[in-house]
Structures are given as C-alpha cells and as structure tokens.
Chimera marker file (.cmm) of the C-alpha trace (Angstrom):
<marker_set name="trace">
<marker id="1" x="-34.818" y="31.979" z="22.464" r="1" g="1" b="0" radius="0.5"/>
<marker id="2" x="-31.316" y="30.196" z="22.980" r="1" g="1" b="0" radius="0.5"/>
<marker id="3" x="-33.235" y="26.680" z="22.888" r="1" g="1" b="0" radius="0.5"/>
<marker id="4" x="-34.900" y="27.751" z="19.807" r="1" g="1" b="0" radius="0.5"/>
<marker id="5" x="-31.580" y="28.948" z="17.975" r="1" g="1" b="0" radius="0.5"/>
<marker id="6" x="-29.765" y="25.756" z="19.334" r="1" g="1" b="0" radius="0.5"/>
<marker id="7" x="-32.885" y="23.832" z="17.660" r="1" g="1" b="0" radius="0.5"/>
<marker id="8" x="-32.537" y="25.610" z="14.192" r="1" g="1" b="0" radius="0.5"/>
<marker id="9" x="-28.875" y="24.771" z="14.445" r="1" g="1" b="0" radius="0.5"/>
<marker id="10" x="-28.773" y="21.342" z="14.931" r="1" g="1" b="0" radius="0.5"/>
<marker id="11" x="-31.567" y="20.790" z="12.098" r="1" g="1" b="0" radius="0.5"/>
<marker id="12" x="-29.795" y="22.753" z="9.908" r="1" g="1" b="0" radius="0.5"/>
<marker id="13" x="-26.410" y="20.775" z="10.477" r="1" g="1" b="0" radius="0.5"/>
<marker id="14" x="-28.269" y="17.176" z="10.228" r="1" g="1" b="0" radius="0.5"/>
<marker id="15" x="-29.834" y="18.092" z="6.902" r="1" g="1" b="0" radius="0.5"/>
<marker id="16" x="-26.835" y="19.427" z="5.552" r="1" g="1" b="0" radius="0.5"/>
<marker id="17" x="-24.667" y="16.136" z="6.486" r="1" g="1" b="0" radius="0.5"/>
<marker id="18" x="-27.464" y="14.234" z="4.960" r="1" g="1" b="0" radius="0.5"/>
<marker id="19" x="-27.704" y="15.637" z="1.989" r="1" g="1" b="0" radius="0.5"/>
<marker id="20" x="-23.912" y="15.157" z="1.112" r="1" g="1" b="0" radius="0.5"/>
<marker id="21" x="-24.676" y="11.396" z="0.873" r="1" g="1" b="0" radius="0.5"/>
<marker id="22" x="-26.489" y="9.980" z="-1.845" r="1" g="1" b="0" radius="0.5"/>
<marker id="23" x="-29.402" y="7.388" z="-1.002" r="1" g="1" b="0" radius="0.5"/>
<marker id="24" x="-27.676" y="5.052" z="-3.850" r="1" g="1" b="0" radius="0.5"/>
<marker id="25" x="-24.496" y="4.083" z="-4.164" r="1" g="1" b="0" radius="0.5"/>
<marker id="26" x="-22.054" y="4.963" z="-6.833" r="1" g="1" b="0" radius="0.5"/>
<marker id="27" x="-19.637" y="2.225" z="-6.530" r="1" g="1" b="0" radius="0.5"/>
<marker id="28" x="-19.983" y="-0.169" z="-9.427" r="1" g="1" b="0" radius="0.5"/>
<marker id="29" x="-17.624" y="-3.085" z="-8.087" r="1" g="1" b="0" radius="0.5"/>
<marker id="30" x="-18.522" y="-3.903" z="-4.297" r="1" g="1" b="0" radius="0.5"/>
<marker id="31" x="-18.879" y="-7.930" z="-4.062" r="1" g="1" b="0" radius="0.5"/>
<marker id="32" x="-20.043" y="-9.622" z="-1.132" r="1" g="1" b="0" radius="0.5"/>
<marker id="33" x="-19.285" y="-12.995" z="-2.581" r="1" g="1" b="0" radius="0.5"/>
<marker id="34" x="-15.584" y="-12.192" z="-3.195" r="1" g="1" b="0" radius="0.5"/>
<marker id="35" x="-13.199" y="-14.361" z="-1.021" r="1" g="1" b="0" radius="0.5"/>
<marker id="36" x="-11.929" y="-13.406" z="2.440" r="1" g="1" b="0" radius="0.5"/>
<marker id="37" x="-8.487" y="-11.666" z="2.088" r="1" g="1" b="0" radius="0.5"/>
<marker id="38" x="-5.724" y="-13.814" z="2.251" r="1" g="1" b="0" radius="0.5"/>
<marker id="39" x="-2.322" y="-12.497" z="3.650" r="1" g="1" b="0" radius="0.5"/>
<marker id="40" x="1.237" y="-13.538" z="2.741" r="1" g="1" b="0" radius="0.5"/>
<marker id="41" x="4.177" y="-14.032" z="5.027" r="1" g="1" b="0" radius="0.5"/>
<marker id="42" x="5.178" y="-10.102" z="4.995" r="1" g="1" b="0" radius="0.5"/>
<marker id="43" x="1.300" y="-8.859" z="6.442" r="1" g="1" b="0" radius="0.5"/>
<marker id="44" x="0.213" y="-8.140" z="2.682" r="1" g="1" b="0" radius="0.5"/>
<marker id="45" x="-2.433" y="-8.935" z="0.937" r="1" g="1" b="0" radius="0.5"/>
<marker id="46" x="-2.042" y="-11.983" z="-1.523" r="1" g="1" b="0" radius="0.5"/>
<marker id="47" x="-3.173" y="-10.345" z="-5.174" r="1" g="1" b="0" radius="0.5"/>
<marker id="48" x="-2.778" y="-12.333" z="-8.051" r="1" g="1" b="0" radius="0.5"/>
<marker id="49" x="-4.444" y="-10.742" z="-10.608" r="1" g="1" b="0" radius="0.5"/>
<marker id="50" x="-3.827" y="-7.601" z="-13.001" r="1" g="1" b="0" radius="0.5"/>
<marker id="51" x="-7.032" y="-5.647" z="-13.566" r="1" g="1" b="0" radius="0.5"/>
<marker id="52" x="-7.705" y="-4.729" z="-17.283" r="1" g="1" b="0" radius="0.5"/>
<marker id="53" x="-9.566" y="-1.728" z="-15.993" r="1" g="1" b="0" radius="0.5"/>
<marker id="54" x="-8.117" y="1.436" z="-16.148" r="1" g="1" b="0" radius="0.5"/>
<marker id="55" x="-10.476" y="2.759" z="-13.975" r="1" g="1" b="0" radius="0.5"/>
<marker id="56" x="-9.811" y="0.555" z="-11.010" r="1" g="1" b="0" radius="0.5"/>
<marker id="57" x="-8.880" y="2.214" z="-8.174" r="1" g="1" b="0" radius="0.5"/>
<marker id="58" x="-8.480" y="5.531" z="-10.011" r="1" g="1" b="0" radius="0.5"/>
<marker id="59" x="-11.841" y="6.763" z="-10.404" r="1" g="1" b="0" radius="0.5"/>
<marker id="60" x="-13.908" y="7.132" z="-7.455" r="1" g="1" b="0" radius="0.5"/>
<marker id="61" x="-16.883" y="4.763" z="-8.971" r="1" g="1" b="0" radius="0.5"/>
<marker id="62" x="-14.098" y="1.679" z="-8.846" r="1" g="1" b="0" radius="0.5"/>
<marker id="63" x="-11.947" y="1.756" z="-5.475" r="1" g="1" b="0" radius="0.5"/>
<marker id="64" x="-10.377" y="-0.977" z="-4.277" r="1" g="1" b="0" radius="0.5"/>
<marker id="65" x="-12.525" y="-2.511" z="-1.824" r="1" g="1" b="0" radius="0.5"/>
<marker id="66" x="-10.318" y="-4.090" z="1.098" r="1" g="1" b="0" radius="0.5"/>
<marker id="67" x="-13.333" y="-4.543" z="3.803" r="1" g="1" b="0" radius="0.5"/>
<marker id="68" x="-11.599" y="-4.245" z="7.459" r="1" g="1" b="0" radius="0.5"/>
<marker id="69" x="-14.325" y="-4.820" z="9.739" r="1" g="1" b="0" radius="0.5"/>
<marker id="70" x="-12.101" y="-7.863" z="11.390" r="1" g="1" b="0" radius="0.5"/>
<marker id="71" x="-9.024" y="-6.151" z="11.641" r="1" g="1" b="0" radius="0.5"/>
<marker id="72" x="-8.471" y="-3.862" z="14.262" r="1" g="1" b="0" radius="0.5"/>
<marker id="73" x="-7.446" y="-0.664" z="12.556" r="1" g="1" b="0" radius="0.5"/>
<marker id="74" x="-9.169" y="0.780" z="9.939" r="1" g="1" b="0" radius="0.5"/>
<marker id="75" x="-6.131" y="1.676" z="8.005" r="1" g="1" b="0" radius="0.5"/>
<marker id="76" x="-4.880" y="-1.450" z="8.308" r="1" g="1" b="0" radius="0.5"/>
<marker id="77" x="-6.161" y="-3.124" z="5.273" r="1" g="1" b="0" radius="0.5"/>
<marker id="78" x="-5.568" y="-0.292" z="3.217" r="1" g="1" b="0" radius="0.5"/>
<marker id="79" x="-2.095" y="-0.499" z="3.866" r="1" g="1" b="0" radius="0.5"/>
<marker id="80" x="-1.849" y="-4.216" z="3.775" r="1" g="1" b="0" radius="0.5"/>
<marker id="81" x="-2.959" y="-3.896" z="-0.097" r="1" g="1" b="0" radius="0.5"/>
<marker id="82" x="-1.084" y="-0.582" z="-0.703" r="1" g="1" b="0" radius="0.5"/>
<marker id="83" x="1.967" y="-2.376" z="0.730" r="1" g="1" b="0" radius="0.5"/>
<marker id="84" x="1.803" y="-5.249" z="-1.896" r="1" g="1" b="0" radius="0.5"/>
<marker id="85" x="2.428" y="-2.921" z="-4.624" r="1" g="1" b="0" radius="0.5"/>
<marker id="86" x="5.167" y="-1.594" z="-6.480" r="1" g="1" b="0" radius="0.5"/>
<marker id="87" x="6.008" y="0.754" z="-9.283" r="1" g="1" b="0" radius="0.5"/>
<marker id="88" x="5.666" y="-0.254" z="-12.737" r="1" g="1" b="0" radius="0.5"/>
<marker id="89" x="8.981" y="-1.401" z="-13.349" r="1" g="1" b="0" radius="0.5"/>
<marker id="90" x="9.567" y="-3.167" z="-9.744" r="1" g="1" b="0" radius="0.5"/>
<marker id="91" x="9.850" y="0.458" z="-8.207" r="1" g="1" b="0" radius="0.5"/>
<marker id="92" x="9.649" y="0.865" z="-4.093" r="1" g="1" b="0" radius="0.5"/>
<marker id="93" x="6.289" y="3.174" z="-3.785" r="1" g="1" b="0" radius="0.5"/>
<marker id="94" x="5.767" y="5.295" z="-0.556" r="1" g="1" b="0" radius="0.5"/>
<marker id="95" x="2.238" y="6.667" z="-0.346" r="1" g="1" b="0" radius="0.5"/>
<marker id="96" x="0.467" y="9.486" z="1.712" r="1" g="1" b="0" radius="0.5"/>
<marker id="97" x="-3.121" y="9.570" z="2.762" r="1" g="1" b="0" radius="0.5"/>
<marker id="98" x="-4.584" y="12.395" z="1.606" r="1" g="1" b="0" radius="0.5"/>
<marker id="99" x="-8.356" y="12.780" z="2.248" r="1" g="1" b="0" radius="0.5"/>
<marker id="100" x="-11.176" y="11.012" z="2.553" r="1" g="1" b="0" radius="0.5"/>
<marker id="101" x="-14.063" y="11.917" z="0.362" r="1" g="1" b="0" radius="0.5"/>
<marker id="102" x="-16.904" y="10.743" z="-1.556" r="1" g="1" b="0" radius="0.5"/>
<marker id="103" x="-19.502" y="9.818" z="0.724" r="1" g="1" b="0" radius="0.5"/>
<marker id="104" x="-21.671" y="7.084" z="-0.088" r="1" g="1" b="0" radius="0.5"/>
<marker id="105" x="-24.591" y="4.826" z="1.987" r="1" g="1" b="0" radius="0.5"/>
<marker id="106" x="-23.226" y="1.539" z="3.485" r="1" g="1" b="0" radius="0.5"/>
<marker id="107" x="-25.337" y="-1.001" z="6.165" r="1" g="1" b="0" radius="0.5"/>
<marker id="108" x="-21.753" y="-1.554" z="7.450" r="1" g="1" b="0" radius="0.5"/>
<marker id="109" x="-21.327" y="1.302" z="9.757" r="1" g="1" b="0" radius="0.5"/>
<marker id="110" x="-23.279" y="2.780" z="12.544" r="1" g="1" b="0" radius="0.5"/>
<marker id="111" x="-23.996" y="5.832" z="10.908" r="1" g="1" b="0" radius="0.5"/>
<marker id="112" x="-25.163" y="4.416" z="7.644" r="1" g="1" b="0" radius="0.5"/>
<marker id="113" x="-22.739" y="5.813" z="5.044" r="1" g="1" b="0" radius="0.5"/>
<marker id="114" x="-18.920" y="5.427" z="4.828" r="1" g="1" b="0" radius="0.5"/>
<marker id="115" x="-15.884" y="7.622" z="3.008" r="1" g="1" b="0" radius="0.5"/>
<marker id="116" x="-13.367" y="6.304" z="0.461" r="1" g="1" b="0" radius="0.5"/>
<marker id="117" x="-9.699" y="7.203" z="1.306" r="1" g="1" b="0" radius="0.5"/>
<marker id="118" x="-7.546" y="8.877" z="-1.580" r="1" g="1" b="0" radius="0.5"/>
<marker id="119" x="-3.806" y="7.850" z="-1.374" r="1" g="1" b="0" radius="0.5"/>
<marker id="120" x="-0.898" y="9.559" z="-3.168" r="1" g="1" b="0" radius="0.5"/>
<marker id="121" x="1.072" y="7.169" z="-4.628" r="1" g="1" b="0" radius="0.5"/>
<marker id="122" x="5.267" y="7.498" z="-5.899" r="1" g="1" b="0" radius="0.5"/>
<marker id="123" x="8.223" y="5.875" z="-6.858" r="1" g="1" b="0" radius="0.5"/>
<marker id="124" x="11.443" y="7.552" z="-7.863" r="1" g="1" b="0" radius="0.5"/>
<marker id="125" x="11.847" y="8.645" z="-11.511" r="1" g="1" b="0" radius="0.5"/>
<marker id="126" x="7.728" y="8.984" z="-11.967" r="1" g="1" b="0" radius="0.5"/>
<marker id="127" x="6.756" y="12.081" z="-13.548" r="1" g="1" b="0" radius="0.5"/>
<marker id="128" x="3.471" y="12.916" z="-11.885" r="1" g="1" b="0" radius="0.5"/>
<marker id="129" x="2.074" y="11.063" z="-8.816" r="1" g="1" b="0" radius="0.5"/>
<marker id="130" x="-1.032" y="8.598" z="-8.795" r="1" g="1" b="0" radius="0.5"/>
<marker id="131" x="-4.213" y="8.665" z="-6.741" r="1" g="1" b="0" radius="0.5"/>
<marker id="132" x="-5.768" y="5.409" z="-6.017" r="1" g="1" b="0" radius="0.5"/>
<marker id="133" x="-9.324" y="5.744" z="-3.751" r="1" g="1" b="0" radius="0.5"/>
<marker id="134" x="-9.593" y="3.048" z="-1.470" r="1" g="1" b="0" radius="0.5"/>
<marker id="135" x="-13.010" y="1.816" z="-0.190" r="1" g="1" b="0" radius="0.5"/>
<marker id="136" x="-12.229" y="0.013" z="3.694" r="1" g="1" b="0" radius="0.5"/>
<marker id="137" x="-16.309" y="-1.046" z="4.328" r="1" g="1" b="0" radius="0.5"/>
<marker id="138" x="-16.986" y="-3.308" z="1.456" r="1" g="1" b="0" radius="0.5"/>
<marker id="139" x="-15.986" y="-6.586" z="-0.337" r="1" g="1" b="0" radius="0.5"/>
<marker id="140" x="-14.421" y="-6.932" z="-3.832" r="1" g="1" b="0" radius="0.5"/>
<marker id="141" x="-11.824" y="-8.655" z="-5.848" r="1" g="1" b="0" radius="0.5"/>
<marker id="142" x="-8.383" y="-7.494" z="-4.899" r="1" g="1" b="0" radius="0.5"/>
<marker id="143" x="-6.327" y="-6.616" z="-7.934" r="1" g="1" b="0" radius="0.5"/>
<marker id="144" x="-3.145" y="-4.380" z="-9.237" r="1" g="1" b="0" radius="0.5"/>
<marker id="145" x="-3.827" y="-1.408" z="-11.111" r="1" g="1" b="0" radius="0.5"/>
<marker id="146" x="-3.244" y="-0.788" z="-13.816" r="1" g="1" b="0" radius="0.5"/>
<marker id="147" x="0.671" y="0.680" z="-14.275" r="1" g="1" b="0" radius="0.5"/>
<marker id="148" x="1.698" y="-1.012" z="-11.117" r="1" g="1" b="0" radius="0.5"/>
<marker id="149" x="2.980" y="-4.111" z="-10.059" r="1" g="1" b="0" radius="0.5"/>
<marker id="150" x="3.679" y="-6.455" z="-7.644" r="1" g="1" b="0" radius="0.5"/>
<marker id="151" x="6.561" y="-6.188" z="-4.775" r="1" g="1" b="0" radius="0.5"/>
<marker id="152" x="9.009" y="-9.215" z="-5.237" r="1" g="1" b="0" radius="0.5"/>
<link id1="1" id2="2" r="1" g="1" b="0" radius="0.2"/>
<link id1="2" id2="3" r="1" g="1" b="0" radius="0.2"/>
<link id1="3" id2="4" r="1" g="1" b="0" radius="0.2"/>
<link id1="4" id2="5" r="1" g="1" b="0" radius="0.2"/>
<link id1="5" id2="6" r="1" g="1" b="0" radius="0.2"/>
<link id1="6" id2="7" r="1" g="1" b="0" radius="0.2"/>
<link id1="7" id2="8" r="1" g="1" b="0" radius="0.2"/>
<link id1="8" id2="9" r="1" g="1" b="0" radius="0.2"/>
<link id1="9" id2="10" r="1" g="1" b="0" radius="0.2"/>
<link id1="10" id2="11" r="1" g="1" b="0" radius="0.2"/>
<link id1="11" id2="12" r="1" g="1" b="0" radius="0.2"/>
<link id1="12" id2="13" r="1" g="1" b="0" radius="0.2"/>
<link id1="13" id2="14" r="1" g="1" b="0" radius="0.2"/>
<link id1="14" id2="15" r="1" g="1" b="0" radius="0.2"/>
<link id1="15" id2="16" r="1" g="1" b="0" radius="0.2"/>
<link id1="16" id2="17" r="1" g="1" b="0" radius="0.2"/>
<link id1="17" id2="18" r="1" g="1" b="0" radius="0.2"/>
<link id1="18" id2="19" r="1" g="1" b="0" radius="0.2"/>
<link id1="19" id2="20" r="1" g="1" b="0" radius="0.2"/>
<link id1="20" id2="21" r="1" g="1" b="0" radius="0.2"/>
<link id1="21" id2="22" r="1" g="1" b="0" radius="0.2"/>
<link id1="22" id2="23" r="1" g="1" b="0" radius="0.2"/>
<link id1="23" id2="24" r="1" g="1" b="0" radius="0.2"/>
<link id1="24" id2="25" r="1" g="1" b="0" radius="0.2"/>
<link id1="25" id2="26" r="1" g="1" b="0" radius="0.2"/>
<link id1="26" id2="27" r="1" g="1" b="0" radius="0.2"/>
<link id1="27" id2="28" r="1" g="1" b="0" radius="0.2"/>
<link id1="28" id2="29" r="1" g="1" b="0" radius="0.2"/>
<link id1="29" id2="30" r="1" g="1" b="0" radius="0.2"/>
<link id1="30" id2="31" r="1" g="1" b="0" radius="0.2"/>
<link id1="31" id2="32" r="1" g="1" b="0" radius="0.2"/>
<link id1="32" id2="33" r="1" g="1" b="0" radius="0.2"/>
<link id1="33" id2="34" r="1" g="1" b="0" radius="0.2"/>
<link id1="34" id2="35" r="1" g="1" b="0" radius="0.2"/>
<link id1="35" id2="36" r="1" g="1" b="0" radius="0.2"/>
<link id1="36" id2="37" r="1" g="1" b="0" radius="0.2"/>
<link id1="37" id2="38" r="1" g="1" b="0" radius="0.2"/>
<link id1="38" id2="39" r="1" g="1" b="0" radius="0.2"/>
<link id1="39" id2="40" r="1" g="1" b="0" radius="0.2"/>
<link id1="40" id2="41" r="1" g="1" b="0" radius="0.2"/>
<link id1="41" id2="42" r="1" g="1" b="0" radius="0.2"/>
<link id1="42" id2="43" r="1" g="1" b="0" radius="0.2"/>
<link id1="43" id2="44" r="1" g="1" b="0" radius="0.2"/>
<link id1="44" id2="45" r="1" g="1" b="0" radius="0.2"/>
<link id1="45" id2="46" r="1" g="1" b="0" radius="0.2"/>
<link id1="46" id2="47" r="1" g="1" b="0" radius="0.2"/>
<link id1="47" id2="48" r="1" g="1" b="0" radius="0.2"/>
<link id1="48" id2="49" r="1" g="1" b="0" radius="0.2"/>
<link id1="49" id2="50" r="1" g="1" b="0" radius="0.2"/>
<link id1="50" id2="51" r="1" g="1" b="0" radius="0.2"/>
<link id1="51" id2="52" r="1" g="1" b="0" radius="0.2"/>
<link id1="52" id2="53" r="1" g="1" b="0" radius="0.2"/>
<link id1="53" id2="54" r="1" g="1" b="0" radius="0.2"/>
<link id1="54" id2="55" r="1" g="1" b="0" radius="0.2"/>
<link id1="55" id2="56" r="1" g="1" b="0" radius="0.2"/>
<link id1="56" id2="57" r="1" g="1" b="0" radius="0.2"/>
<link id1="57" id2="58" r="1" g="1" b="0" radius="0.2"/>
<link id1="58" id2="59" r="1" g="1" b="0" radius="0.2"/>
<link id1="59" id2="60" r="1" g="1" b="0" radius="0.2"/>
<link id1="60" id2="61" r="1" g="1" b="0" radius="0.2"/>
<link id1="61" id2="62" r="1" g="1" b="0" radius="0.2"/>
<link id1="62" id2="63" r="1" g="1" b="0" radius="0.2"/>
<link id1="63" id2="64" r="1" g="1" b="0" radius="0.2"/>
<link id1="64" id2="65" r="1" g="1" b="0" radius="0.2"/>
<link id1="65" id2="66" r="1" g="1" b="0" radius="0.2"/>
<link id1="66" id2="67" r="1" g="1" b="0" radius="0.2"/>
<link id1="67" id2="68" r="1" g="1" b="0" radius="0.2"/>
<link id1="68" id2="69" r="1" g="1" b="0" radius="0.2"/>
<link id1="69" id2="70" r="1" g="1" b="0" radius="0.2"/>
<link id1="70" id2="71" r="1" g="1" b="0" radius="0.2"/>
<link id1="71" id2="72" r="1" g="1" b="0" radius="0.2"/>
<link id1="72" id2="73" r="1" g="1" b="0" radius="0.2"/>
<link id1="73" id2="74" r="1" g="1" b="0" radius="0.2"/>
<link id1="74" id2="75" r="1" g="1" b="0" radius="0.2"/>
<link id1="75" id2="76" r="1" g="1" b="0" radius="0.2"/>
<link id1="76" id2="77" r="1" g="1" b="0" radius="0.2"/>
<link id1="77" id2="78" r="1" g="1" b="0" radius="0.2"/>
<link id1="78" id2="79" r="1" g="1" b="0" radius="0.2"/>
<link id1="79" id2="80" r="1" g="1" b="0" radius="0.2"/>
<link id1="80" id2="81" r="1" g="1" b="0" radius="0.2"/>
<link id1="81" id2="82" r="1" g="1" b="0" radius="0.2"/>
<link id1="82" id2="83" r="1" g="1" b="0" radius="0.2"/>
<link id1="83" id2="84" r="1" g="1" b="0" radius="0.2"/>
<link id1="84" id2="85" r="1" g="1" b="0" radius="0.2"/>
<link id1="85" id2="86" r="1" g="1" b="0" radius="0.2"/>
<link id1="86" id2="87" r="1" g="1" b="0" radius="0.2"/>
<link id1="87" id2="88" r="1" g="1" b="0" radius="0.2"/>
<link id1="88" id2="89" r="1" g="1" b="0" radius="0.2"/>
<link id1="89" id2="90" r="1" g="1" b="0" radius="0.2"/>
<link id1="90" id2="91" r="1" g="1" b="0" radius="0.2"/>
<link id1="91" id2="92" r="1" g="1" b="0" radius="0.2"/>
<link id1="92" id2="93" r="1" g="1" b="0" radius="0.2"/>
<link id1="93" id2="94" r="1" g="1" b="0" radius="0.2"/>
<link id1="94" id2="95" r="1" g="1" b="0" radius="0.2"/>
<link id1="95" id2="96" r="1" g="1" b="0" radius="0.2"/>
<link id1="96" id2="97" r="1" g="1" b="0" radius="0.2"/>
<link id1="97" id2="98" r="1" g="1" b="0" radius="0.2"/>
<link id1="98" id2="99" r="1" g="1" b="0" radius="0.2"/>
<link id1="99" id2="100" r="1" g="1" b="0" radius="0.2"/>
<link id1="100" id2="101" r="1" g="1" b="0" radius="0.2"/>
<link id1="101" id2="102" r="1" g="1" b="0" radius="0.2"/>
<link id1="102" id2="103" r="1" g="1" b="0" radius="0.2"/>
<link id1="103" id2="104" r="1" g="1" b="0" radius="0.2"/>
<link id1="104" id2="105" r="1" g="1" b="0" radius="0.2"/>
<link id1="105" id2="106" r="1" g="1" b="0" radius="0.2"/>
<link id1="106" id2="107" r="1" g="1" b="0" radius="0.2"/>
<link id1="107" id2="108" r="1" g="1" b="0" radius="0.2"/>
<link id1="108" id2="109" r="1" g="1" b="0" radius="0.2"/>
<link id1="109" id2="110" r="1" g="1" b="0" radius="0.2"/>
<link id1="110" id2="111" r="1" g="1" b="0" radius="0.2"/>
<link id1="111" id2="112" r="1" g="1" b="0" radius="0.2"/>
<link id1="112" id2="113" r="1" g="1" b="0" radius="0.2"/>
<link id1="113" id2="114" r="1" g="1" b="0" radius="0.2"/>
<link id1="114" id2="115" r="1" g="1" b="0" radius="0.2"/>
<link id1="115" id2="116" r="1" g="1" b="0" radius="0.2"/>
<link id1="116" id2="117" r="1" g="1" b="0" radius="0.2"/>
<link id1="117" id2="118" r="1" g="1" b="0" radius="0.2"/>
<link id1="118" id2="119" r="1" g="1" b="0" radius="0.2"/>
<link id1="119" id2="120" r="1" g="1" b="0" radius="0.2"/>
<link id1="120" id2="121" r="1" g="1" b="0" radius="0.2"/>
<link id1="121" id2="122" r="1" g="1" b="0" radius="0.2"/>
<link id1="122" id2="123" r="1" g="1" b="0" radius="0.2"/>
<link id1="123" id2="124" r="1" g="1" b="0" radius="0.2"/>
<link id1="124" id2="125" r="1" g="1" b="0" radius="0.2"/>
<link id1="125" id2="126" r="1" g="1" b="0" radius="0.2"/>
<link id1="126" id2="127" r="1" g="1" b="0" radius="0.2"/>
<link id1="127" id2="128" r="1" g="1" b="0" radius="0.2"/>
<link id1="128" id2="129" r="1" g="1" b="0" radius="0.2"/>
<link id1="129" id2="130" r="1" g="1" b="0" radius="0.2"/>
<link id1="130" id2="131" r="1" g="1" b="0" radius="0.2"/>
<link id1="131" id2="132" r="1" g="1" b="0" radius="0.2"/>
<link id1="132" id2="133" r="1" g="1" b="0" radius="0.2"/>
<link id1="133" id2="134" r="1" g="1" b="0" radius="0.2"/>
<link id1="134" id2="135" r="1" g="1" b="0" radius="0.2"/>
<link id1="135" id2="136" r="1" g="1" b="0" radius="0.2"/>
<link id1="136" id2="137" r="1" g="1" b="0" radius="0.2"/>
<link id1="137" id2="138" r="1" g="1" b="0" radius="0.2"/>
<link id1="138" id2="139" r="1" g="1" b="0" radius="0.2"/>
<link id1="139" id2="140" r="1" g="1" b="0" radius="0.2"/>
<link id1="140" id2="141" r="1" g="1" b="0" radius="0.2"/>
<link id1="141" id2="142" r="1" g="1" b="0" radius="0.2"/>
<link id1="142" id2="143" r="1" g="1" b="0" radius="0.2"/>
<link id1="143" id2="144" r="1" g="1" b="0" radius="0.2"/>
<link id1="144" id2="145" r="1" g="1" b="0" radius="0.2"/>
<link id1="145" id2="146" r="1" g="1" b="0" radius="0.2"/>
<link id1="146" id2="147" r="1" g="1" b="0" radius="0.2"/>
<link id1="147" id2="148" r="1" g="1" b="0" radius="0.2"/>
<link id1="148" id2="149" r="1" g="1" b="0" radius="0.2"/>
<link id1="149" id2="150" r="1" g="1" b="0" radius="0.2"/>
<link id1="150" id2="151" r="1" g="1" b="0" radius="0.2"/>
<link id1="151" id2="152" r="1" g="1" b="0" radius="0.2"/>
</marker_set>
C-alpha cells in the first residue's frame, strides 16, 4: 500500500510541474543570430542601443535575454547587464532579485524548460520602483530600457 501511495504521489507531482510549462514559448524576442556579448573594461556588458519598446524587459513576453551558458554563474550575466545601467537621469541603481517565474520550454537546459528572473530596480528620488524580467538561457539583442540609461 505504501509503494502504491508513493506511486500516486510522484505522478501526481510530475504532472503538476508539467503542466505549469507551456509546450510553446511566449517570448517574442529570443535571437540565436544576435552577437556574442561583448564586455567593457568594468565586467559589463557593452549596450549601445536604446530600445523603442516599452515593453522590453518589462513585460514578461520581452525580457532581456543575456544567455550565460559560458559563464560560470548563472547570475552572472544578469548582473553584468543590470550593472551597465543607470537611472534615467545618470542615477546609481541598486537592484534586488526577487523571484523567478514564468516558466517556459527551452532545449538549453537539462530539464527542458527554464525561469525568467524579476529584478527590482531603484535609484534615489524615483517614485515607485521598476521590474525588469530577465531571461539567462537564450540569445537576443542587448538594449536599455526604456527610462534608463547608461552608467558613465
């Protein structure tokens, strides 16, 4: 009876994890093509560009994509991108990871789905904090958000 129980349990655990992930993926801006990540002199990430999107990196369907399967931390990327940032006016930001969430089917992990990462972001004299989502298993085109900026 105990094998039986054990049995029910573990079938009812491994359909309930699998039906939290969706078979397709939401993410509308995963690029394999975009360049490797280039990093500057202080361990960020070399971004150039300003995205016109308001939805980039706010909105779970656009995260910032910073790929860190040759790094060896998996935060590591994520900070090297959150780390080239700054407020809107030049501002020093601090951030906070706060969850991960939004599971969603990937070939680049072993268990066949991966998590975005939601990060508080602040600066002094901001009314309200920001949430950017952060995707660290696939590719795309590194960019600012919009209402931030660049460090100097």
């Amino acid at each position: 009876m105990k094998n039986i129980i054990k049995y029910v349990s573990i079938l009812c655990i491994t359909l309930s994890v699998s039906s939290c992930i969706s078979t397709k993926s939401t993410i509308k801006n995963i690029d394999d093509n975009a360049p490797n990540l280039t990093l500057t002199k202080n361990n960020t990430f070399l971004i150039t560009d300003y995205s016109q999107d308001p939805k980039y990196g706010y909105d779970a369907d656009y995260p910032v994509n910073v790929f860190y399967k040759n790094s060896k931390g998996e935060d590591i990327n994520a900070h090297r991108f959150l780390n080239a940032l700054a407020g809107p006016k030049g501002e020093k930001i601090t951030y906070t990871k706060l969850e991960s969430c939004c599971p969603f089917p990937s070939k680049r992990t072993e268990m066949g789905a991966g998590f975005l990462d939601v990060y508080e972001i602040t600066w002094e004299g901001q009314s309200k904090p920001i949430k950017l989502y952060i995707n660290i298993y696939e590719k795309g085109y590194l960019f600012v958000p919009v209402g931030l900026s660049l460090k100097k």
